[in-house]
C-alpha positions in Angstrom: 0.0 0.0 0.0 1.3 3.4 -0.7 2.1 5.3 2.6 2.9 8.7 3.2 6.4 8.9 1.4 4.7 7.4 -1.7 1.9 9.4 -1.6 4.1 12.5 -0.7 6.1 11.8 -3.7 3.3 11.5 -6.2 1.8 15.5 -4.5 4.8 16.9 -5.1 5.1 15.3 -8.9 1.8 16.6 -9.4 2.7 20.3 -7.9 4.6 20.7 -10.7 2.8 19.5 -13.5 -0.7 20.1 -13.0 -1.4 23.0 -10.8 -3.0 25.6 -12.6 -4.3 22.9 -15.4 -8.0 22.9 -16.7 -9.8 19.4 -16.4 -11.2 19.1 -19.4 -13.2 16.0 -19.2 -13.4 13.0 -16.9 -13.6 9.4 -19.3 -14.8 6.6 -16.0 -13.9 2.9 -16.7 -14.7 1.7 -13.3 -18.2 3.6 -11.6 -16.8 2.0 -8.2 -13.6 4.1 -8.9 -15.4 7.2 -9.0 -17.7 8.4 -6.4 -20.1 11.5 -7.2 -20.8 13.5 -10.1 -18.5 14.5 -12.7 -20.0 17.2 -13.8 -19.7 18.9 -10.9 -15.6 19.7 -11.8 -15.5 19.5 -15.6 -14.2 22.5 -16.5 -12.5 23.7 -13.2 -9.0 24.6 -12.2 -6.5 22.7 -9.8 -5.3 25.5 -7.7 -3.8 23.5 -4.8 -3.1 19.7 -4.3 -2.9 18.8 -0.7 -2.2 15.5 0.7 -2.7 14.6 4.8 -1.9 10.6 5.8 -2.2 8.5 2.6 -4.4 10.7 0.7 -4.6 13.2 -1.6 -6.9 16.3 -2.1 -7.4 18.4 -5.4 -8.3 21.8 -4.4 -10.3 23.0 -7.4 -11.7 26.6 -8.6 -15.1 26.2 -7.0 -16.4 24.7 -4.6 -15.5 20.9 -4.6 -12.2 19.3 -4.3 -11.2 15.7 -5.5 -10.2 13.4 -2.6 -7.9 10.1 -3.4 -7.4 6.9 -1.8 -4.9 4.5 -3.8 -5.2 1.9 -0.8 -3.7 -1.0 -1.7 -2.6 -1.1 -5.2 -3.5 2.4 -6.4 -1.5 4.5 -9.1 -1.6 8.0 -10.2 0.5 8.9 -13.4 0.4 11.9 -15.7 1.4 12.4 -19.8 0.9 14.3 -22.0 0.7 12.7 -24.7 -1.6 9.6 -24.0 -1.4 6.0 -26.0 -3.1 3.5 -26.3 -0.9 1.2 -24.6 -1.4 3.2 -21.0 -5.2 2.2 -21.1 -5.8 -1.0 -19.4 -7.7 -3.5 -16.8 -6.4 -1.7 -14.1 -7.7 1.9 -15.6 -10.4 3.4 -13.5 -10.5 7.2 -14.5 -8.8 9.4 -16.6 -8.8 13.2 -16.3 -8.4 15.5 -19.4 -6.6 18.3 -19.0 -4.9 21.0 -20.5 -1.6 19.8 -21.0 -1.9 16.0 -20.8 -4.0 13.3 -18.9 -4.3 12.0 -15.2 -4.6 8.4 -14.9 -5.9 6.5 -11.9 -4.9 2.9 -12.0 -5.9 0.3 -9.5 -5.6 -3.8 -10.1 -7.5 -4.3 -6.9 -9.8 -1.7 -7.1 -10.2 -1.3 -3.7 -8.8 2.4 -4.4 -11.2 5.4 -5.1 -11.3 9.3 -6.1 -14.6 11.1 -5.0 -15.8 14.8 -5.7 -16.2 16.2 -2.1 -17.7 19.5 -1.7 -15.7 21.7 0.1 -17.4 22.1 2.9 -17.6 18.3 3.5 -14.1 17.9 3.2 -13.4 18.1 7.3 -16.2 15.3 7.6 -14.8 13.0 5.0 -11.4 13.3 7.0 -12.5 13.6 10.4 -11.3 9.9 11.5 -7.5 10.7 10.4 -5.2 11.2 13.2 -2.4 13.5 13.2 -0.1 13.6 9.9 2.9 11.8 10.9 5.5 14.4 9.5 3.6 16.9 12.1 4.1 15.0 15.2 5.7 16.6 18.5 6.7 14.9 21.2 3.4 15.6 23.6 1.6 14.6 20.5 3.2 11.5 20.8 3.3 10.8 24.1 -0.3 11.1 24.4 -1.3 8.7 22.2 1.1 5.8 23.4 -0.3 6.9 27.2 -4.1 5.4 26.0 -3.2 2.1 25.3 -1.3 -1.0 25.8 -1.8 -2.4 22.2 1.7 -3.7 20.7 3.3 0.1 19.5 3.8 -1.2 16.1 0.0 -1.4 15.6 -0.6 1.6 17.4 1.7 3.6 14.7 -0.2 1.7 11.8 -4.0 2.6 13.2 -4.7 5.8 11.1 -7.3 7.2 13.5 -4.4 7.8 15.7 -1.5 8.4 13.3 -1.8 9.2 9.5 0.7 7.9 7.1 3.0 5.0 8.5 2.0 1.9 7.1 3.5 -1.6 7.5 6.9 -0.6 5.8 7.5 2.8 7.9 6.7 1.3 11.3 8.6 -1.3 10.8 11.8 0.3 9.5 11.3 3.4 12.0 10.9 1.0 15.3 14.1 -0.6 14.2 15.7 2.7 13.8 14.8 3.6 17.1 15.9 -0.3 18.7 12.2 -0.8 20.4 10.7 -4.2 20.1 6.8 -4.0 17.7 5.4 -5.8 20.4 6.3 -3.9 24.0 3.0 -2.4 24.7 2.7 1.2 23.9 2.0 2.8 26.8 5.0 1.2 28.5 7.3 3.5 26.5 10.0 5.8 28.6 9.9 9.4 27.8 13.5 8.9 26.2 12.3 5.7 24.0 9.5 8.0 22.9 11.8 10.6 21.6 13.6 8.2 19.7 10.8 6.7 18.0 9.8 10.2 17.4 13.0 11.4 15.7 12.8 7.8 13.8 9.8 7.9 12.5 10.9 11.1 10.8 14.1 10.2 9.6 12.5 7.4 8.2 9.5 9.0 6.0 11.9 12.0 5.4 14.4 9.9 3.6 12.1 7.6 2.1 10.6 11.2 0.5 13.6 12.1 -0.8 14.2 8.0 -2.4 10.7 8.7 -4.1 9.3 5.9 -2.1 9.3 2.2 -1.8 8.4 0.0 -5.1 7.8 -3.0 -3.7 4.9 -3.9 -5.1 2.6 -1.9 -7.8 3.7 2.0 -6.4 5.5 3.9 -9.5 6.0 7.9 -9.6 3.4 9.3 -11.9 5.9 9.0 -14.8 6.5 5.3 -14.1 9.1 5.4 -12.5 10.1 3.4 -9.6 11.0 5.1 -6.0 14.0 3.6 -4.5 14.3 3.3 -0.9 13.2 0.1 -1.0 17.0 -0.2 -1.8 17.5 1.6 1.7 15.3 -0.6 3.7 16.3 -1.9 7.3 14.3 -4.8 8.2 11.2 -4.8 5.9 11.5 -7.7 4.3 15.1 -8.6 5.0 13.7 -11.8 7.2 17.0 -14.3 6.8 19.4 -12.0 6.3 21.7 -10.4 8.9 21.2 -7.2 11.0 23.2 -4.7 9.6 23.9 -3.7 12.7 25.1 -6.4 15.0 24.7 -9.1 12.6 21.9 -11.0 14.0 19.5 -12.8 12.0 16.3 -10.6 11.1 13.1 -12.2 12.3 9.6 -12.4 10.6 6.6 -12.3 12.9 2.7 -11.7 12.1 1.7 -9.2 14.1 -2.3 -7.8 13.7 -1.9 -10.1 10.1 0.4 -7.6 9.1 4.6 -9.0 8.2 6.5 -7.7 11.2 10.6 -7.3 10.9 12.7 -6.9 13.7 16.2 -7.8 15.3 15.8 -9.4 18.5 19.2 -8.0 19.9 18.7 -4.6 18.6 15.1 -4.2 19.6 14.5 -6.3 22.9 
């Protein structure tokens, strides 16, 4: 799934392609891709493109905005010349614009875009916890202090915490040598300032590799992010620590893959 550095990475493409673009026309290959009415931002501007936890928001020239999800297997990527060859199975919308096309691919299509009227927008987004790049300390700290659920699940619930996914919690708890199972609010003060300082070394750096390609996840011109190359623990299972050497473990943990050294992070 793409997580905040991926989806990070695709905004600030975007910025610098399509802001200030008319959207022309909307072509929908998949209704289940598209929720609400079309018409409603043919022929509007993109002013602004916004992103907070793993999704994206068009701010447009009126009053709606168009709000993304690529969940699992989702893909945004922009040309501007458009052949034939780009259309397929997974195509669920493509936007017209002025100076080329916005495709939304999904091969799951569990992802969506939906027109949100502005003043909706705080509703649609209400469940999101904080964005992880904006975390403080206290911020943290509270959260942790409410519950004794395993703190690698606790960073992956995005009511609590938008934008770490299974990849970034992994690599960031590693990062700061705590164990994805200690409960979370047994954290000391000093182990939450590491985590904290982790977690955003982690998505900073993954930001500037243009994100993990693991899986489906390309940059909106197709190509790949890299900090997959970078990673940790996330799916290094069998191979050595690259820190003292020991073997990295795979655990399941909430049915998510978990990673972890079990000398670094007792």
């Amino acid at each position: 799934m793409p997580e905040l550095p991926e989806v990070e990475t695709i905004k600030k493409y975007l910025e610098r392609k399509i802001v200030k673009q008319k959207i022309q026309d909307i072509k929908i290959f998949d209704r289940k891709g598209f929720k609400g009415e079309k018409n409603k931002v043919i022929g509007t501007k993109i002013l602004k493109i916004k992103r907070k936890g793993k999704f994206l928001i068009f701010i447009l020239n009126n009053s709606y905005n168009l709000l993304f999800h690529l969940k699992m297997t989702g893909q945004i990527l922009f040309f501007n010349f458009l052949r034939n060859s780009e259309i397929n199975k997974a195509t669920k919308v493509i936007f017209v614009l002025n100076n080329g096309y916005l495709i939304f691919n999904d091969v799951r299509r569990f992802g969506w875009v939906k027109v949100v009227a502005e003043k909706n927008l705080k509703e649609e987004i209400k469940n999101l916890g904080i964005d992880a790049l904006n975390l403080t300390f206290d911020d943290l700290k509270e959260i942790l202090s409410k519950t004794k659920r395993p703190i690698k699940l606790v960073l992956m619930d995005q009511r609590r915490i938008a934008g770490i996914g299974n990849i970034y919690a992994n690599e960031a708890l590693f990062l700061a040598k705590i164990n994805p199972l200690k409960p979370a609010n047994s954290l000391k003060n000093e182990e939450i300032k590491e985590l904290l300082e982790a977690i955003k070394i982690v998505l900073k750096k993954a930001i500037n590799y243009g994100g993990s390609s693991i899986s489906s996840y390309v940059k909106p011109d197709k190509r790949k992010g890299k900090y997959q190359e970078k990673f940790l623990v996330y799916r290094r299972e069998g191979e050595k620590c690259k820190n003292c050497k020991t073997v990295i473990e795979k655990i399941k943990l909430g049915g998510r893959s978990t990673f972890y050294c079990k000398n670094c992070q007792k």
